[in-house]
C-alpha positions in Angstrom: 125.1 76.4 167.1 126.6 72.9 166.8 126.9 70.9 170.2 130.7 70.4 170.0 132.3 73.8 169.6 135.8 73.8 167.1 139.1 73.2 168.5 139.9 76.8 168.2 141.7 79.6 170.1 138.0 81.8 170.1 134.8 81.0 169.0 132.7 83.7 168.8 129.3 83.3 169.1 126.3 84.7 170.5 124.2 82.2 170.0 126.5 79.8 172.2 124.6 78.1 175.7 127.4 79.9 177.8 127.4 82.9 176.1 126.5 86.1 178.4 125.7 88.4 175.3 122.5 89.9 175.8 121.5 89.8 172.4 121.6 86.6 170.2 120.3 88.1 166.8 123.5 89.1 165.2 124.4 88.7 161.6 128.2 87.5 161.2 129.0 91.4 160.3 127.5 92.5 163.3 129.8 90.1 165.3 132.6 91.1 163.4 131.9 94.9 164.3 131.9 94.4 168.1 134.4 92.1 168.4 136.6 94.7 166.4 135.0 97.4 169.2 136.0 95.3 172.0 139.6 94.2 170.6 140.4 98.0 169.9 139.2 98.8 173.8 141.8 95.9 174.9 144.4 97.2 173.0 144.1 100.6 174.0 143.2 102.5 170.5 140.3 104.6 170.2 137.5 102.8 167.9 135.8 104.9 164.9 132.6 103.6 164.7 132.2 105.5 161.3 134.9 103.3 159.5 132.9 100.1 159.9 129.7 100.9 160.9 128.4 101.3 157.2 129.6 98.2 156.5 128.2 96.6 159.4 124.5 98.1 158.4 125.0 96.9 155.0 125.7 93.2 155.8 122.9 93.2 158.5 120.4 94.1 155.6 121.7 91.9 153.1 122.0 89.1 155.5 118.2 89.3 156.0 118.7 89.7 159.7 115.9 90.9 161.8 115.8 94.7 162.3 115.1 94.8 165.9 117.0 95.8 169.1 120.6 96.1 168.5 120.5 95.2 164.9 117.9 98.1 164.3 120.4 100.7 166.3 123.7 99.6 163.6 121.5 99.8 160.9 120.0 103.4 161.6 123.4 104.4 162.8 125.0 103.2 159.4 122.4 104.9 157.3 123.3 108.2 159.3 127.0 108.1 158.3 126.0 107.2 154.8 123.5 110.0 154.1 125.6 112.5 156.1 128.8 112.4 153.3 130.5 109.6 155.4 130.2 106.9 152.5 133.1 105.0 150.9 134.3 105.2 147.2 133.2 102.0 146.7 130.0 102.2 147.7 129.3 105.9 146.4 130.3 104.1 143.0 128.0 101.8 143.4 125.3 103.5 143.9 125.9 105.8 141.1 125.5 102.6 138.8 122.1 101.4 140.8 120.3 104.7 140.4 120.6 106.3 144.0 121.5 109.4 145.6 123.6 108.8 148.8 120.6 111.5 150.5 117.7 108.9 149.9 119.8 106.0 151.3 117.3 103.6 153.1 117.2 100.1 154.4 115.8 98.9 151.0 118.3 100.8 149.2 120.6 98.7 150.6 118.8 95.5 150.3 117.5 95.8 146.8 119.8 98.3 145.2 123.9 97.4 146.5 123.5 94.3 147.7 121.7 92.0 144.9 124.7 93.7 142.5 127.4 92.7 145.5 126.9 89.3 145.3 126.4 88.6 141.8 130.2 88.4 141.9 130.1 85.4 144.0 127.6 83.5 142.2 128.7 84.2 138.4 132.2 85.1 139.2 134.2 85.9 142.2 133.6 87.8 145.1 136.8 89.0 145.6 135.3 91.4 143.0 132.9 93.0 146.0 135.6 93.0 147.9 138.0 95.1 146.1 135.2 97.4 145.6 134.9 98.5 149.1 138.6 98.1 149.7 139.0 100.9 146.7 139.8 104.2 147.8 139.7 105.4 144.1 136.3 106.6 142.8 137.4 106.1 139.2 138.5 102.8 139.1 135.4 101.6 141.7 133.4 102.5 139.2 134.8 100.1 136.5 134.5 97.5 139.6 130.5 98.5 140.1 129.8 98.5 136.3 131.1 95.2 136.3 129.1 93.9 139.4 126.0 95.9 137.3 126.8 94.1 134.1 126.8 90.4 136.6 123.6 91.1 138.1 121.9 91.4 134.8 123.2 88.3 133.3 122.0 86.6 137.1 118.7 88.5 135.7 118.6 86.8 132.9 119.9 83.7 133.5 117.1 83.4 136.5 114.5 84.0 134.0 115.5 81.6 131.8 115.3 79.0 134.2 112.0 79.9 135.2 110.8 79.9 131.6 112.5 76.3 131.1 111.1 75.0 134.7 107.5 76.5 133.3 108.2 74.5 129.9 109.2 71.1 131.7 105.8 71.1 133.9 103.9 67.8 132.6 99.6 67.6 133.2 100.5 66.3 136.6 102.3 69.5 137.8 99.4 71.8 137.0 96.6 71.7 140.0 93.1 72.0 137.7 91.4 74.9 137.5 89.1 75.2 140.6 90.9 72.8 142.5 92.9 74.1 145.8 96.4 72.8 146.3 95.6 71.0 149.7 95.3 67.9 149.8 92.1 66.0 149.7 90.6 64.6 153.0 90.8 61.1 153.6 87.9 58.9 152.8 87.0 57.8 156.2 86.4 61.2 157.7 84.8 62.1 153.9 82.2 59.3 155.1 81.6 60.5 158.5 77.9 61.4 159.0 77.5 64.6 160.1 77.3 65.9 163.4 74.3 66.7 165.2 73.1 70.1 166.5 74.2 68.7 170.3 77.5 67.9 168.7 77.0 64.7 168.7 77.5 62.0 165.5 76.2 58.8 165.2 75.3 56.2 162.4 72.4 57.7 159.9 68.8 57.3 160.3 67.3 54.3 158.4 64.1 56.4 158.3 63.3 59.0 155.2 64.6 62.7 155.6 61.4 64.8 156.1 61.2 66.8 152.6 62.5 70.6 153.1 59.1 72.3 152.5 55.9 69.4 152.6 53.2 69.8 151.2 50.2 71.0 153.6 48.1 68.2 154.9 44.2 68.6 153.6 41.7 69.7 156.4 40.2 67.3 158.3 36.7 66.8 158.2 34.5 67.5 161.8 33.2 63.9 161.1 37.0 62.4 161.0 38.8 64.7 163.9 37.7 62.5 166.6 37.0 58.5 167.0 33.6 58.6 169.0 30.9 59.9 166.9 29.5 63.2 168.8 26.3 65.0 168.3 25.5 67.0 165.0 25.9 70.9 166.2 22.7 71.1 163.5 20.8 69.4 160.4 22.9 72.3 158.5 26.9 71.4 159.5 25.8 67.3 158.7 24.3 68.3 155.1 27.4 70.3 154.3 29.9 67.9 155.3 28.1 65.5 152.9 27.3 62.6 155.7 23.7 62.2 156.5 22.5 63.3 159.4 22.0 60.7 162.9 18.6 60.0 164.0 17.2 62.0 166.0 15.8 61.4 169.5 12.1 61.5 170.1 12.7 64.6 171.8 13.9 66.1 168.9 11.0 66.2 167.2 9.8 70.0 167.9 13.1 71.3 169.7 16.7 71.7 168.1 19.7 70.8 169.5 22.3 72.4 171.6 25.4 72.6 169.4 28.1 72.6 172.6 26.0 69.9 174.6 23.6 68.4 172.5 20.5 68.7 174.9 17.4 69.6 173.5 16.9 73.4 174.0 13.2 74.6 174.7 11.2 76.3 172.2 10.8 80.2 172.5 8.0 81.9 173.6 6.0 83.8 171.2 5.6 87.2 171.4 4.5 90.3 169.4 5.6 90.4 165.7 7.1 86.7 166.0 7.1 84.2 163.9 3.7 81.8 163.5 3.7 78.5 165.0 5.6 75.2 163.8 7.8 77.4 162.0 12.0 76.3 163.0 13.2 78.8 165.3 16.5 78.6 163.2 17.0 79.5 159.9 19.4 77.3 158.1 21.5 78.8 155.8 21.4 76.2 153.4 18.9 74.1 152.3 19.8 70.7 154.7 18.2 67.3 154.0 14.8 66.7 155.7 15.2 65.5 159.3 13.5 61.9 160.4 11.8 61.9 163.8 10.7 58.4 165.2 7.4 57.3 165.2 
């Protein structure tokens, strides 16, 4: 609605600031048909909503105006009086041309069937044609009026797809997006160079330091002689011949005792008993053949 309203005896508008209209959705028919149902109410004369109301349905579909409220109740109402033997010459003319029984009338029939045919006379000719189609009360000659609205919709038909073929032809390299590429536009190089963010949501500048590899390799096992600093006692002659290190030397008390393994104090010898083993023997049995132990003299 524009700010300054025309110097004119009425303006008619629902959409105006001051107007009281409950509902603002109208299409310009839909005015038209309650202004007509107020004016005939002023002037005293009974108001058939049957004479207009088809035409008042038909221009609220055709209009693209949103089927909802009041527009949904003319629009349902002129679908009634069309399906129920209430439809003009005209339009019953019409509708012979399209295809479509009068009985199967919907909101698509009227939005895809009479009106694309209706105004083809305004874009390739003149649509006073329409309008002397619905203003016929002759079913003969409103048929030659909608053959000739059916014969203008197929040359806007054609014509239409000759300019899409042409506008297809004219498209250079540049107009063609490349296959795999989506039509929105590219990010700009400042947030493509952002580092990205942390878990914590943070971001910051990268880490100088090497990204740990995805799966590294294991580390080898450490050796018991390399898992600690300070040297520690042998657990036996045994675990020092197998790690490949020669063995310590051994205290003088070592000479006819072996060593605790957890504490490393000399253990005392066991005493013999029936079916032991003879003296000087080692009362452990390595499992491997070690390297000779030194004793001090």
């Amino acid at each position: 609605m524009p700010e300054v309203i025309p110097d004119a005896l009425a303006a008619v508008n629902p959409k105006r600031i001051d107007s009281p209209y409950p509902f603002d959705e109208l299409a310009a028919c839909g005015v038209a048909y309650r202004f007509l149902e107020v004016l005939y109410d002023h002037l005293g004369r009974p108001f058939e909503d049957a004479d207009f109301i088809d035409l008042a349905a038909l221009g609220t579909v055709a209009d693209v105006a949103p089927l909802i409220d009041e527009n949904r109740r003319i629009v349902a109402r002129g679908l009634e009086v069309m399906r129920t033997g209430g439809l003009r010459p005209g339009l019953a003319a019409l509708a012979r041309v399209a295809g479509v029984t009068p009985e199967r009338f919907t909101s698509e029939t009227l939005g895809f069937a009479l009106g694309p045919r209706m105004n083809a006379a305004g874009r390739l000719a003149h649509a006073n044609i329409a309008l002397q189609l619905l203003l016929e009360r002759d079913f003969r000659r409103a048929l030659d009026l909608a053959n000739e609205l059916h014969a203008l919709n197929r040359e806007r038909q054609r014509q239409t797809e000759e300019a899409t073929q042409l506008a297809e032809e004219l498209l250079g390299p540049a107009d063609v997006p490349s296959s795999g590429s989506s039509p929105t536009r590219s990010r700009p190089a400042s947030s493509a160079s952002s580092p990205p963010a942390s878990p914590s949501g943070a971001t910051g500048p990268p880490s100088s330091s090497p990204a740990a590899p995805k799966n590294p390799a294991p580390a080898p096992a450490a050796s018991p002689a390399s898992t600690s600093s300070q040297p520690s006692a042998p657990r036996s002659t045994c675990s020092s011949a197998t790690a490949g290190t020669a063995p310590p030397p051994a205290s003088p008390s070592a000479t006819s005792t072996s060593t605790n393994s957890a504490s490393g104090s000399p253990r005392p010898p066991r005493p013999a008993s029936a079916g032991s083993r003879p003296a000087g023997s080692s009362t452990s049995t390595p499992r491997r053949p070690s390297a000779p132990s030194t004793a001090s003299k």
